[in-house]
C-alpha positions in Angstrom: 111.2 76.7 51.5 111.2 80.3 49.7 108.2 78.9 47.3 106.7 77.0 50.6 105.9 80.6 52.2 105.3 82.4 48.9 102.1 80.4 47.9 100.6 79.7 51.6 101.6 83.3 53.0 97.6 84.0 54.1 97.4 80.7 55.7 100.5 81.4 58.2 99.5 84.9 58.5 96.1 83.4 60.0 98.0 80.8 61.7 99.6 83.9 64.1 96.5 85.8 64.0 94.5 82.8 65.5 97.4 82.1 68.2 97.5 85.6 69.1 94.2 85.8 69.7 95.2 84.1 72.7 96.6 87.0 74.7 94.4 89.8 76.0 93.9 91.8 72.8 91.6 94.9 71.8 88.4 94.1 70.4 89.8 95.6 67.1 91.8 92.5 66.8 88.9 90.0 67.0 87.1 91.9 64.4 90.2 91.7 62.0 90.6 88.3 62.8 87.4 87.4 62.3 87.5 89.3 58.1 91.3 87.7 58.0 90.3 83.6 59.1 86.7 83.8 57.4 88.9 85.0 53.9 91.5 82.3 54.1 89.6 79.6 55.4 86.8 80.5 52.5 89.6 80.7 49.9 91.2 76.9 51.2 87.7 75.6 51.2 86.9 76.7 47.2 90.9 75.6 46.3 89.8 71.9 48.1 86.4 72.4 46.3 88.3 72.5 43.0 90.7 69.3 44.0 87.5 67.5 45.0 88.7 67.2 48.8 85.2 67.1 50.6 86.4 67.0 53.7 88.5 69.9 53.8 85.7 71.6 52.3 83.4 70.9 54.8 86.1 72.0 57.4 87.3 75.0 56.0 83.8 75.9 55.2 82.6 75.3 58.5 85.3 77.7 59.9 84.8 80.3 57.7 80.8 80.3 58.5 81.7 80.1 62.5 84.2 83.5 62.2 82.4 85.2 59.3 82.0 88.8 60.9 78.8 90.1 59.1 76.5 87.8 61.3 78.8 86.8 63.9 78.5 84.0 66.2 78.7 85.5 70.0 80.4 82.6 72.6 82.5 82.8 75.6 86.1 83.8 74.9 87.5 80.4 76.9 85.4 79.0 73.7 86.6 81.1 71.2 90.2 80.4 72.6 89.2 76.7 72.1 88.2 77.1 68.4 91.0 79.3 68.0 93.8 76.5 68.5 91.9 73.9 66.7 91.8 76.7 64.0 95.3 77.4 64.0 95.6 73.3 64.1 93.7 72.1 61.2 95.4 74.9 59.3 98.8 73.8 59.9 98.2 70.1 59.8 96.1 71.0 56.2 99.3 73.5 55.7 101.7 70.8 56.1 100.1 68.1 54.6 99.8 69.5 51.0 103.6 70.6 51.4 104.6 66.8 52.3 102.9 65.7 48.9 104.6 68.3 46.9 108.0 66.9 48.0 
């Protein structure tokens, strides 16, 4: 468990950025969320890249394009709480997933 949270550490720490972007936050947080989920999602997408997964490419590629903050996408915050649990979804299921086949 110990080397489970040392080599997937960014993904959990957007997994709790993207569910607490569900309470009534500052807009500070958004921005930071936005640098923090566009990173690790762009980082999964080059690692799947690498291990010739296409569709977690596309995915994580597609999420880090839709919070990149340097030409932002501007929705309703009941969408952005939407896309921020399907987020926070696919990371875990992706998250879990690749932990099930190392064991």
């Amino acid at each position: 468990m110990k080397n489970f949270i040392k080599q997937n550490w960014f993904k959990i720490i957007a997994i709790v950025f993207l569910f607490g972007a569900l309470a009534n936050n500052p807009y500070s947080y958004y921005q930071l969320l936005r640098w923090v989920v566009m990173i690790v999602a762009g980082y999964t997408a080059y690692n799947a890249y690498k291990d010739k997964k296409n569709n977690e490419v596309w995915i994580f590629g597609i999420m880090a394009v839709l919070f990149n903050p340097i030409i932002p996408f501007y929705l309703q915050k009941n969408t952005w709480q939407l896309i921020d649990i399907v987020s926070a979804i696919l990371f875990l299921i992706f998250l879990f997933k690749k932990y099930d086949k190392q064991n």
